[in-house]
N, C-alpha and C positions, 0 to 999 in steps of 0.2 A: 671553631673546632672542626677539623673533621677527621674521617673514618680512621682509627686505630692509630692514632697519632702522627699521621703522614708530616703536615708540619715541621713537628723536631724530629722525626726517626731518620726522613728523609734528605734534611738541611744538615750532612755530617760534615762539616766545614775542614774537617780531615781530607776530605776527599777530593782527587787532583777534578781541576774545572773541567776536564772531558767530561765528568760524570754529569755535570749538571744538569744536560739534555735528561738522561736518564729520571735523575730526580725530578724532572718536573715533568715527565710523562708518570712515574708514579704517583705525585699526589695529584695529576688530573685523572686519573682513573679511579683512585682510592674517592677526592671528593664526591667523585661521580654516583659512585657505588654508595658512600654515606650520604649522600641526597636519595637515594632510592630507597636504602632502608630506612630513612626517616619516613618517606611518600608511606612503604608499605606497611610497617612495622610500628612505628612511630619513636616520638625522642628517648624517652626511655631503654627502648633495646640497642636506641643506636649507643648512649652513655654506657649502658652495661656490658658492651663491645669493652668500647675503649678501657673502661677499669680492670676487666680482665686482661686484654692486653699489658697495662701499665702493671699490673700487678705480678704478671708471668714475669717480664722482662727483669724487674727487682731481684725476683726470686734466679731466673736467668743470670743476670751479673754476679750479684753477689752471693748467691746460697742463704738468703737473708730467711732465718727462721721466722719471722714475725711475716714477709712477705708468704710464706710457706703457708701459716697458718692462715692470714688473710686468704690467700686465693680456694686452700682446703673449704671456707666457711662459705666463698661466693659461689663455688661450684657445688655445695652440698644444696645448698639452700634454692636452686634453679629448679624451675616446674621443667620438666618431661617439654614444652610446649618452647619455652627459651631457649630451652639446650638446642634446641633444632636451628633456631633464627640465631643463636650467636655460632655455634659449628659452619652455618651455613657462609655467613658472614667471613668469619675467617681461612674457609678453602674460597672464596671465590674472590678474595682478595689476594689470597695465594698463587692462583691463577694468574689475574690481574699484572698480579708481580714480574710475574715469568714471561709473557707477553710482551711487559715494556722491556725486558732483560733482552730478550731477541730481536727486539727492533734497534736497541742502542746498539749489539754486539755489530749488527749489520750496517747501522750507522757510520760505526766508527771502520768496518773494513770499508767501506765506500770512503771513508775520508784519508785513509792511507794511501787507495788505488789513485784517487785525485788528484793528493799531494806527489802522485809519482814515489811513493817508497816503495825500497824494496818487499818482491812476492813477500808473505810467510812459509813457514814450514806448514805441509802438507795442500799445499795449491800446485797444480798441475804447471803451473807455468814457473814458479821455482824449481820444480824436481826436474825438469825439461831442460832449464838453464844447467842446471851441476850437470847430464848428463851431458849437454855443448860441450861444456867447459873443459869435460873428463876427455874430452878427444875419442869417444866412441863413433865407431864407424855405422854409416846408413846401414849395411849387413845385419851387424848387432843389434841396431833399432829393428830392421824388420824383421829377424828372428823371433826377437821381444813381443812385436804385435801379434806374430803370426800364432806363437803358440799361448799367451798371456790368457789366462781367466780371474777376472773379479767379478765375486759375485755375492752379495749382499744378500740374506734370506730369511725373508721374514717369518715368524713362527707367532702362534696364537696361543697366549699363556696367562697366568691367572693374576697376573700383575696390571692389566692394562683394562686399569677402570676405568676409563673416559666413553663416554659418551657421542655416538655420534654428533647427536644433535647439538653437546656441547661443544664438540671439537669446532663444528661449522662455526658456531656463533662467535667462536675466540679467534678462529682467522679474518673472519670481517673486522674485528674489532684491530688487530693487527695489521690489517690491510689499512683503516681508517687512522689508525696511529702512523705510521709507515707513508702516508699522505702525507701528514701534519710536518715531519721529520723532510720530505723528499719535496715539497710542493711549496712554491712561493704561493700561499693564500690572500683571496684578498677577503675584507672582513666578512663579507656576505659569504663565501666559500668556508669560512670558517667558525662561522655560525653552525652552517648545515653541517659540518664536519664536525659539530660537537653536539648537537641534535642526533646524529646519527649514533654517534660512542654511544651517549645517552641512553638510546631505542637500544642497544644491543643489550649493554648492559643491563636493562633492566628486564628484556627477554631472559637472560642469564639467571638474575634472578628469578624469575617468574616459569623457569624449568626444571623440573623435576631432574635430580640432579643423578639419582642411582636407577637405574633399570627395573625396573617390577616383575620380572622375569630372569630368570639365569638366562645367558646368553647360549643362544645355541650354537654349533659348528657354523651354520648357515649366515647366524650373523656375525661370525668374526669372518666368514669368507668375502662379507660383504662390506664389510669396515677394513679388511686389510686390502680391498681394489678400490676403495676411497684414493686411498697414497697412490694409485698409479697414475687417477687424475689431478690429483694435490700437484702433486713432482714430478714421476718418474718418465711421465709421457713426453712431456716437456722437458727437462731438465738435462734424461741422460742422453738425447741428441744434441744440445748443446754442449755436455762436457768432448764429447764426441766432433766437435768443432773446432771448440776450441784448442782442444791436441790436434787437429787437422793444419790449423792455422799456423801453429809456433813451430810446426815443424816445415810447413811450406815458409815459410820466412828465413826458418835458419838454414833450410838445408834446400832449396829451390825445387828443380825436377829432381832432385835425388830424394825427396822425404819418402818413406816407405807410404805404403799402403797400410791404412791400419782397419786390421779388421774388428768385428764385432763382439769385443772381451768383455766389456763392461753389461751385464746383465744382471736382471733383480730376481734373484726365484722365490719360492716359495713351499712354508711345509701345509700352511693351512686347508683342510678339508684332506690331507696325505697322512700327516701324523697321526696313529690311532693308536702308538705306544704307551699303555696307558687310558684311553680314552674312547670307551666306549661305543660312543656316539658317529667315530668317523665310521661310517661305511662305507659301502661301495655305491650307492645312491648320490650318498652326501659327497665323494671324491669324484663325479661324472658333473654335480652340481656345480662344484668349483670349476672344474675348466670345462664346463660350458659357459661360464660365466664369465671365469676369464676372456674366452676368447669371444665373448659378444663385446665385450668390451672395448678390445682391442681394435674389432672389427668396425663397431660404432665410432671410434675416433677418426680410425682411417676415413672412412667416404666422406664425414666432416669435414679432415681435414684438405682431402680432394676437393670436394663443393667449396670451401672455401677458397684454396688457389688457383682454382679455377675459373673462377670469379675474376681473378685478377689477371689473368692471358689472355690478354687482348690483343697480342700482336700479330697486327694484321700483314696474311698474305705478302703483299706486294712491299713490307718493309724488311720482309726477315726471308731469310734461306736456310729450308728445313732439309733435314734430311730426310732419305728414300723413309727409312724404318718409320720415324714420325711420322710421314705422310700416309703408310700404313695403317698405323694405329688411328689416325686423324679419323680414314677414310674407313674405320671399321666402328667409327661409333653410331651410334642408332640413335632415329629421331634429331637429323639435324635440325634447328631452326634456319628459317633462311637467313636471320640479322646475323647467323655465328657462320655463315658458307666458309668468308675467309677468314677465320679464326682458327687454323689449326691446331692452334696450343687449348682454344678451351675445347675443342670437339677430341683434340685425345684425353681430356680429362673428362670429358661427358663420358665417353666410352670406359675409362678406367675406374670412373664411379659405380657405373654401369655394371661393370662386373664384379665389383665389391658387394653390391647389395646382392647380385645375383651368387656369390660366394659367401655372403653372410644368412641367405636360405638355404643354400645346399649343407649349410652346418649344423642348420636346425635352429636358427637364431632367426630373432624377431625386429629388422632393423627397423628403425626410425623413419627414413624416409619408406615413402609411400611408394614414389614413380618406381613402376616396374617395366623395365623392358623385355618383352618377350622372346626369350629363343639368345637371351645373350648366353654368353658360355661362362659358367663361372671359371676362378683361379685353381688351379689344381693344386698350389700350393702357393705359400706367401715369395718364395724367390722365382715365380712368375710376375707378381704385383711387384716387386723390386727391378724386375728386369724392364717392365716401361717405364717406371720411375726410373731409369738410366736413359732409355733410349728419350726420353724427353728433357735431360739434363744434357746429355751427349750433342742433342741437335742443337740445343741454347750455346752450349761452348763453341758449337763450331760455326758461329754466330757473331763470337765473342761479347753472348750475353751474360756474361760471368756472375755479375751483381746477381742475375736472378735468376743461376743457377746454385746461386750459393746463400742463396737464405732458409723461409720455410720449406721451401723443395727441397733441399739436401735435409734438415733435418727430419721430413717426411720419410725421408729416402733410411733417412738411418733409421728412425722410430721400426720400420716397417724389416728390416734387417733385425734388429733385435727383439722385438718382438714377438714377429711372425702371426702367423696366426691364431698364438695360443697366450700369448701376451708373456706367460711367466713357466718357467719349466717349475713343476709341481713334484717332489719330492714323497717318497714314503717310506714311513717306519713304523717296525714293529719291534716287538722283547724278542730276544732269541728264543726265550722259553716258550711262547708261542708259536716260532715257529717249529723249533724239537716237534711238544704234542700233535702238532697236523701233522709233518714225518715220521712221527712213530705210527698214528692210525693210516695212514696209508701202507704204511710197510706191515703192521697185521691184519690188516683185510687185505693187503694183494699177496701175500705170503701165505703160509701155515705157519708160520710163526710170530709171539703176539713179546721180543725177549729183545727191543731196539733197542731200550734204554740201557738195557741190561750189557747189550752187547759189549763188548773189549772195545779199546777206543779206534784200533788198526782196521779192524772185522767194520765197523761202520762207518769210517773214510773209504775202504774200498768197495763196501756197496753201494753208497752214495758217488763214485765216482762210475760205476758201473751203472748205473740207474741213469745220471746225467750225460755221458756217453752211450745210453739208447735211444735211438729214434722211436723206441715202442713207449708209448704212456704208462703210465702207472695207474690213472686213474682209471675208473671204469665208470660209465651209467648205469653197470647193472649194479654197482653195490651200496648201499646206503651209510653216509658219514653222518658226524655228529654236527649240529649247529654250530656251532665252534670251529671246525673245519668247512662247512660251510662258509660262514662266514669268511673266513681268509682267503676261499679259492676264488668264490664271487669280485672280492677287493683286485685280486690277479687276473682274473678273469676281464674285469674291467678297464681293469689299467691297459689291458691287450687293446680291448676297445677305442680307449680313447686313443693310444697312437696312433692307432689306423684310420680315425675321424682327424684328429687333429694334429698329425705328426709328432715323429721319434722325439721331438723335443719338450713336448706336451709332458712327458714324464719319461724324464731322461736317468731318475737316482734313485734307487732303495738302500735304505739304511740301518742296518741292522742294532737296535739299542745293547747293550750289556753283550759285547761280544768276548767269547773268552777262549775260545778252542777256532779252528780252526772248520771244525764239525760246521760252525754257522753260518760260513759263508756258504757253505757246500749245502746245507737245507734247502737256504733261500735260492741259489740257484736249483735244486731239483724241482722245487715249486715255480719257478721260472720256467722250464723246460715243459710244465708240464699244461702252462696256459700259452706255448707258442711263445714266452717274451725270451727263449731260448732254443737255439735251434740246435740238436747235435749233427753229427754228421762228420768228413773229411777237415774239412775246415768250419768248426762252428763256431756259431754265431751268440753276441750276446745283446740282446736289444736294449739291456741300460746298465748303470754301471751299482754294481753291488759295494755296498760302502759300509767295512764296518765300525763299528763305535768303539772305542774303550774309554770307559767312564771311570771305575774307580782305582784307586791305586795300584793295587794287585795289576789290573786288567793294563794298567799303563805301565807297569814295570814288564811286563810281560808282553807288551805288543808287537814289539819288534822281532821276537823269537815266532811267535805268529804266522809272522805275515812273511818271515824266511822261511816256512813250514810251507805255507800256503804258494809262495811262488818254486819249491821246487813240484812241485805237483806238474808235469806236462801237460794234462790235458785244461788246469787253468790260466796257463801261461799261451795255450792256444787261443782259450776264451777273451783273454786278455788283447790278445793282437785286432779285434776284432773292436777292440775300442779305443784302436790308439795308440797302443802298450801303454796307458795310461790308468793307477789307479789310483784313487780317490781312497783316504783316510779321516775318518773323523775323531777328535780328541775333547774330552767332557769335563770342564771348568769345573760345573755345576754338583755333579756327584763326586769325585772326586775332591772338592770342596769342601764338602758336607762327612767326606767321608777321613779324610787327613787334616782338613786345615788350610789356610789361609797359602804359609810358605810352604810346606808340603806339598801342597796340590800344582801350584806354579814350577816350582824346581822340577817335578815328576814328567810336567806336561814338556818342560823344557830337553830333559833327557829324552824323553820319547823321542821327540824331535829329532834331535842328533842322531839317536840309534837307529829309526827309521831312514833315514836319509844312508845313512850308510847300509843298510839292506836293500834299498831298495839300487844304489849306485851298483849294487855287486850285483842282481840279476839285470842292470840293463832297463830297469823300467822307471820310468818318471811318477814322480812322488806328487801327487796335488790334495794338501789338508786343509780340512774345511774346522774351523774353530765354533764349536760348542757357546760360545758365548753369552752372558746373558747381561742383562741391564748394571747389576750392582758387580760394587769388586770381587765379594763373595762369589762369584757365576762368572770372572774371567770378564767383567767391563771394565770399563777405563776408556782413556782418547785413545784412539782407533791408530793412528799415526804413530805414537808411541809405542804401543801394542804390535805392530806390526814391522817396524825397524829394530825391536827387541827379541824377535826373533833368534834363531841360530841363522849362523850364516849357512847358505844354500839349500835351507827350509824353506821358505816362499818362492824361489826361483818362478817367479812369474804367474804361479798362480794360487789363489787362495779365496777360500769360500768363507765365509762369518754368520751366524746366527744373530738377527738381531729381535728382539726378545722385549714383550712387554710393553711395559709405557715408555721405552726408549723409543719406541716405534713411532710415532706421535711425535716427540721432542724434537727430532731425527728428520721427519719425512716431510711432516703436515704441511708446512713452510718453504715452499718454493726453493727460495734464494738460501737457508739454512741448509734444506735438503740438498740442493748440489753443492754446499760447502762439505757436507759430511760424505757424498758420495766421490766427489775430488781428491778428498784426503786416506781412501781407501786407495783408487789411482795412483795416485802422488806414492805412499807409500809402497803400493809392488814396485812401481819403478825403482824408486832409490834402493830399495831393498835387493834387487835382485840388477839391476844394472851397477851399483859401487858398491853394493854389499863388500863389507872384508869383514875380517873378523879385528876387530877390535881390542884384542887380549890376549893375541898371538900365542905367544910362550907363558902366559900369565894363567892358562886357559885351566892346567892340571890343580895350580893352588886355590884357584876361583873355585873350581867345580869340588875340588875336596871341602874346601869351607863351605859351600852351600850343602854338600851333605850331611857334612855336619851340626849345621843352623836347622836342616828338615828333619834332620832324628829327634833331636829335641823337642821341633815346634811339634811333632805328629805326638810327641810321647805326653807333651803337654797337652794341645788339643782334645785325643783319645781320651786320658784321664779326666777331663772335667767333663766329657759331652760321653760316655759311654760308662768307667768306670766308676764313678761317682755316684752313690748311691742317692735317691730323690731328683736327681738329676731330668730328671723325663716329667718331674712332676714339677719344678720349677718353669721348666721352659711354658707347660703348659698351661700352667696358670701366670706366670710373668709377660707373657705374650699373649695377643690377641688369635693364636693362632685357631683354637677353636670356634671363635666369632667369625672368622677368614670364612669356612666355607657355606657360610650363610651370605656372604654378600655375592653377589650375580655379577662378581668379572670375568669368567671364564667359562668354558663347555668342559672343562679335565676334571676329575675329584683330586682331590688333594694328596692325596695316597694313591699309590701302584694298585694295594689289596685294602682290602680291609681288614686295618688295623692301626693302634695310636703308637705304635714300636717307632723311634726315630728311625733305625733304619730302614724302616717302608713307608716314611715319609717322603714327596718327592721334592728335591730341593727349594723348588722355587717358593713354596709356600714357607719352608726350615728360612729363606733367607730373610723373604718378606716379613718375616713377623721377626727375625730379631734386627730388621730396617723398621719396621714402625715403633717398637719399646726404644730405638736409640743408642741401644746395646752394639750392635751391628758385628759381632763377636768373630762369625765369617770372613770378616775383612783386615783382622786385626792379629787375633788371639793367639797364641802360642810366640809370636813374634820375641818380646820381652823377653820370657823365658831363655829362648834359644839364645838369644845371645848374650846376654847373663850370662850362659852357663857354657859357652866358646870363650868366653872372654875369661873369666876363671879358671878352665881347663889350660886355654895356650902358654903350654910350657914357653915359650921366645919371649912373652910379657907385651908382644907388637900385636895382640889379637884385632884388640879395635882399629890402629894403625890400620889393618890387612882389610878391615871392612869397611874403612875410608878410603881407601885406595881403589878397592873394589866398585864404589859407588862414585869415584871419580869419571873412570875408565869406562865402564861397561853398561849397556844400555839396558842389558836385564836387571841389573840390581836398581837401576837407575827408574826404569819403569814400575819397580816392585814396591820399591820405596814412595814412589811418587804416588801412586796408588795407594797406598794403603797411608799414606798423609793425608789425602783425600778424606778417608774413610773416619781417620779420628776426629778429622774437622766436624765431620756430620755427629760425632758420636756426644750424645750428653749423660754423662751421669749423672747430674741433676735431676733430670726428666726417667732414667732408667731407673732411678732407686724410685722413684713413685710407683713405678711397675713391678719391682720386688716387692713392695709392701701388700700386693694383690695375692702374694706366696701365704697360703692361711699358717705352714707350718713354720713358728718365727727362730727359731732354731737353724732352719736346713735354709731359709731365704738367708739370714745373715752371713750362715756358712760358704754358701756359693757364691752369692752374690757381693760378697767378702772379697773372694779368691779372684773375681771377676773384675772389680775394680782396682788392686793390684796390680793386676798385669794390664791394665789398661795405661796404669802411672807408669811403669815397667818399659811397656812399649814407648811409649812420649821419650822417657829419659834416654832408651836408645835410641830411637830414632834421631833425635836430634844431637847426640853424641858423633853419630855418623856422618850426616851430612851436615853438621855446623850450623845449623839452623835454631833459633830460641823462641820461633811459633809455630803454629801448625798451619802451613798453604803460606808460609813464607816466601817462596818460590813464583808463588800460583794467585796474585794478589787481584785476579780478575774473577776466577772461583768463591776467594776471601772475601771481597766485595758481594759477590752471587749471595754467599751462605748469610753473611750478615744482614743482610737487606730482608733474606727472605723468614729468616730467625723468628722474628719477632710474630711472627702468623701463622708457623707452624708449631712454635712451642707450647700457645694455647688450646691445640688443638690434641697435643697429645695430653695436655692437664685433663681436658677434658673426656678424652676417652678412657684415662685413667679411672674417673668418676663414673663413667657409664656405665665402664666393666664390673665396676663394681656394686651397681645396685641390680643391674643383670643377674650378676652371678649370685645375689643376695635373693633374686627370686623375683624381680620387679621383670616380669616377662612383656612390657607392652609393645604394640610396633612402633611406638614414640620412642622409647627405647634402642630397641634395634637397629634401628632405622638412623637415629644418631648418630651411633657405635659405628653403621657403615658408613656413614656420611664425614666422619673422623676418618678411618681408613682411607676412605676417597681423596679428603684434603692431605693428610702427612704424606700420601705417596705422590700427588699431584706438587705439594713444594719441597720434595727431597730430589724429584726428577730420575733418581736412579735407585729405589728401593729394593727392586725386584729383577 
């Protein structure tokens, strides 16, 4: 026997023989794991494993009442002390799961690249061929490069349970699997390769698996610059290559020049919307951080190719500038006299270390050379990495100009010396209160709020068109104001330490007037990060949010408010004429609905692109997105070719959120799959973009208004007008036990208070991802088109929505997504967590209504696209879910039971401690909960 029936779960004789790799990395990890917990545990807990497993999965398939009552009786009757070792067991076989799933995914694209098949969709070397193919001229291409921004950004949110210590442990074991897979072994090699899994996994086990601390700002700063040496260091120079290559192949000396688009930012240690805890301490922490990082890579990676230039003097012909740099490094050795390639990299190290103490960083290496001059800035360090690439070409040492040296060369290009442009945001509301007290202590009048909306646009424009400050030293603010100017105040700081790029974006959350942008800019002006004057200046770009529906039906009138203003249309030139727009998945979500919030975000779109065409200025939005469908995730590719046309036009920003962040990064070879298909998709997007529905465009968009009136009317009414409705969730959901577990530095709420509306989305999505409800990615659906299909007088309604979903890549993505969603969703497992509702009246009621429109949606969804499963389409996902089923659905039986002796008063930290340990595993094997 071993662990949790790997064996038969794993031998699905259904399954085409590619898998088979797969399956038999799952039961060697699984045995591995049931050998450990016998070593630590003993045979009895390993047996009570597996009966609970076999017992879920009964209840799983067939809704078997008798399996129902079995497994109720096995979970009642478990000491506080088993509940721990069998929870534990099943997230870390969870894990286990996920681990061989990314080394087979990677498996098998190695074995398509082999076999010479064609690219996939979202590889930079397919989107590269269509663009050949399309007969686009080099001009087009290097317009493309020249203005293109992607840029991936990672955020610190209260879904991303993992564990440093554990993440490490699961890439060795990935790295040692990944061996076995890539590596002819011979039997001694594969001994020690199974000795090794072995030692890992049972570290795994033998690790405290939840944090004993809530997580500070500090250490998601420090977990989210993990991922830059995970991947991003490495990785995005290569992608960076490899678009170098395929374009010097196809197009010779005519491939453009491409410059540096692809960059990773970042909100962590920035973001304090919400959150307390970010200050102005904890945002100097970060990118000082960042950029010792950045800076530690670099002289490494100098020491290291430096190491390897050994080309001697009298074989090679350098040029003047080389010999320059050669002849300015310090402490030659005599064995390096003729070595001028490593003595200009002695010297370019040289002033690394001496630039990584002028930053106030504490490099690594030791040797210090006296009296060298550090880098004034990182595109002096890039400019000898030229002239030492430049002498090698003209050489015609190409080979070794074009390996680590050019990807140094890029790394240090995008980079720079601050490794990640760092991001900040706050509430508008906060920024309002610091403008109102500055405008009644520098006034005699204390009546801003009050004022007419005209009367404080023109004083606020009058105020950020003075070069005279507002603030004063002689008058005293409130802490609260303090605090924000200190945040601005430093933010001035660090660009001038660590350059404009170091914190290149403010972003304003909950934007709703045009009042907001103009706060954040007077607050700008008044710590220097805005200069007035003739031609003034703006030192980063002010970005504002529209999150919920309202705010997104209304953005576009906005932001044509905001650009007839002339003196921000001056501010404007001064970055570009480029403004940045950000649009919110997440609260709009939470605030409409599943189709509601997508169709809203999708209008937006269009309506800003057309405001923004009329004044002349280029449109760059940055998507809000979070991990689950509910918060705007899904495949990225997808996502971003479903677009409106001439909405990405070459640039676009994405939020990525959570434990997506980890799934996404942690993984080398994963990581630049996911960072490629963000690439992949601006180009196709904005190089053959058309619109796909031409004349079709006006009946599309009326029926999708139609389908959103509904779903919002239905959504609204069950999650707002619904009486009890605040007290199911509450108690149907783990969401209260949420902010007891130590994933995140945020509270869970804006304010304080348990109103869903001043709940903040990510926890509203998370807890209806862990009950299996997942209602955010689903609900209202049914409904609406029920009630289109009824309505259409022609009697062709569903016709129009087949058609719709033939054609068009919105509906196409919408759908796809939200088949995703039902796949993950059990009503099985959800009605367990209704029965935690005490009132049995109002649970049956809702939770009634709830599973209806679950059947509701299914019946139309596959109406439309002709489908009679769910992930019919998507049988690599179908395979994903089933596989990993069987070890997440134990886990929610179980926290079902935990909740419930919890909430019955059994307060121990055996207890709790399970509960979170459940949380940890169903969100670690849904991958996208949050």
């Amino acid at each position: 026997m071993h662990i949790v029936g790997l064996e038969n779960h794993s031998e699905n004789k259904s399954a085409d023989d590619k898998d088979l790799p797969l399956r038999k990395d799952i039961r060697l990890l699984g045995r591995m794991l049931g050998d450990i917990l016998r070593e630590q545990e003993g045979e009895t807990s390993f047996e009570l494993v597996e009966k609970i497993r076999q017992t879920a999965i009964r209840f799983h398939r067939e809704q078997d009442p008798q399996a129902r009552h079995e497994l109720d009786r096995i979970l009642a009757e478990l000491s506080n002390a088993a509940t721990v070792v069998v929870v534990r067991a099943f997230s870390y076989f969870s894990q286990l799961s996920n681990i061989a799933e990314d080394v087979h995914h990677n498996r098998r694209r190695r074995a398509h690249l082999c076999a010479g098949s064609s690219p996939q969709a979202g590889s930079v070397t397919l989107a590269l061929g269509r663009v050949f193919e399309s007969g686009i001229d080099s001009e087009s291409l290097a317009n493309f490069f020249a203005k293109a921004v992607v840029s991936p950004v990672l955020t610190a949110h209260p879904t991303e349970v993992q564990r440093r210590s554990i993440l490490d442990c699961q890439l060795t074991i990935e790295r040692l699997l990944r061996e076995r897979a890539l590596t002819q072994l011979t039997p001694n090699e594969k001994r020690q390769n199974e000795e090794n899994l072995h030692a890992m996994i049972q570290i795994l086990w033998l690790t405290r698996m939840l944090r004993s601390v809530r997580l500070s700002v500090h250490d998601e700063i420090d977990n989210g610059l993990a991922y830059y040496s995970y991947t991003f260091l490495s990785q995005v120079p290569y992608i960076y290559a490899k678009i170098e290559n395929l374009l010097e192949r196809h197009m010779g000396d005519k491939a453009p020049h491409v410059n540096s688009f692809l960059r990773i930012g970042s909100w962590i240690g920035g973001d304090r919307d919400g959150n307390p805890f970010v200050t102005h301490q904890v945002m100097l922490y970060a990118a000082e951080r960042q950029s010792a990082l950045a800076l530690d890579y670099y002289i490494e990676e100098v020491e290291r190719i430096g190491h390897t230039m050994s080309l001697a003097e009298r074989l090679v012909n350098i040029t003047d500038e080389l010999e320059e740099l050669a002849a300015a490094s310090p402490d030659i050795p005599a064995c390096r006299i003729d070595e001028p390639y490593r003595r200009a990299f002695i010297g370019i190290g040289a002033r690394l270390i001496a630039t990584s103490q002028k930053l106030g960083h504490t490099p690594k290496q030791t040797e210090i050379h006296e009296g060298t001059q550090p880098y004034a800035d990182s595109s002096e360090f890039v400019h000898d990495l030229d002239i030492v690439i430049k002498s090698l070409k003209q050489h015609n040492a190409n080979w070794i100009a074009r390996g680590p040296l050019r990807n140094l060369r890029r790394a240090a290009d995008v980079f720079g010396f601050h490794l990640a442009p760092l991001d900040m945001r706050q509430h508008s509301k906060v920024h309002e209160q610091v403008v109102a007290e500055l405008f009644e202590l520098g006034t005699d009048r204390n009546d801003y709020l009050e004022m007419p909306e005209d009367e404080r646009i023109e004083w606020l424009l009058n105020e950020i068109s003075s070069p005279r400050p507002l603030l004063s030293p002689y008058l005293e603010y409130s802490e609260s104001t303090n605090s924000e100017l200190r945040i601005l105040q430093k933010a001035a700081e660090i660009q001038s330490r660590f350059g404009p790029a170091a914190i290149p974006n403010y972003i304003i959350s909950m934007t709703t007037h045009i009042i907001n942008v103009l706060e954040v800019a007077l607050l700008l002006k008044e710590v220097g990060l805005l200069q007035a004057g003739e031609k003034p200046y703006l030192g980063l770009n002010i970005i504002p949010l529209f999150e919920t529906i309202s705010d997104l039906r209304s953005c576009s009138a906005i932001m044509d408010q905001l650009f007839s203003l002339s003196y921000y249309r001056e501010l404007l030139v001064s970055r570009g004429n480029v403004q940045e727009v950000m649009l919110g998945y997440s609260d709009s979500n939470k605030d409409g609905g599943f189709i509601t919030s997508n169709w809203e975000i999708y209008k937006a779109e269009i309506e800003l692109t057309k405001v923004f065409a009329k004044h002349h200025i280029e449109l760059r939005l940055f998507h809000g997105r979070g991990g689950t469908v509910g918060r705007g995730g899904g495949p990225s590719y997808q996502g971003i070719m479903a677009q409106p046309p001439g909405s990405v036009n070459g640039q676009i920003r994405v939020t990525e959120q959570g434990e997506v962040i980890s799934s996404k990064y942690a993984e080398p070879e994963i990581g630049r799959r996911n960072l490629e298909t963000l690439v992949a998709a601006t180009i196709e997007s904005t190089l053959l973009g058309h619109d796909p529905i031409g004349d079709n465009a006006g009946r599309y968009y009326r029926t999708m208004d139609n389908l959103a009136v509904h779903s919002f009317a239905a959504y609204q009414n069950l999650v707002f007008e619904t009486p009890g409705f605040k007290q199911f969730f509450q108690e149907s959901t783990p969401i209260r036990e949420i902010s007891g577990l130590h994933i995140g530095s945020r509270p869970a709420s804006r304010k304080a208070s348990d109103a869903i509306e001043d709940l903040r989305a990510i926890p509203w999505v998370f807890s209806w991802g862990l009950n299996r409800v997942m209602i955010p990615g689903w609900y209202g659906f049914g409904h609406a088109v029920e009630a289109f299909v009824q309505e259409d007088q022609t009697g062709r309604g569903l016709e129009l929505l087949q058609e719709m979903y033939r054609t068009w890549p919105f509906m196409q993505t919408l759908l796809s997504n939200m088949d995703m969603v039902l796949a993950k969703t059990d009503m099985g497992i959800a009605s367990r967590y209704a029965e935690l509702v005490t009132d049995i009246v109002l649970r049956d009621q809702i939770f009634g209504r709830i599973h209806e429109e679950w059947k509701r949606c299914k019946k139309w969804l596959f109406a439309i696209t002709g489908n009679t499963e769910l992930l019919q389409d998507n049988p690599t996902l179908a395979r994903s879910i089933h596989n990993r089923t069987p070890y997440i659905d134990p886990l929610n039986h179980l926290q079902v039971e935990l909740l419930r002796r919890y909430r019955s008063g059994e307060d121990s930290d055996e207890i709790k401690r399970s509960i979170h340990l459940t949380i940890n595993g169903v969100t670690a094997g849904l991958r996208n909960s949050g």
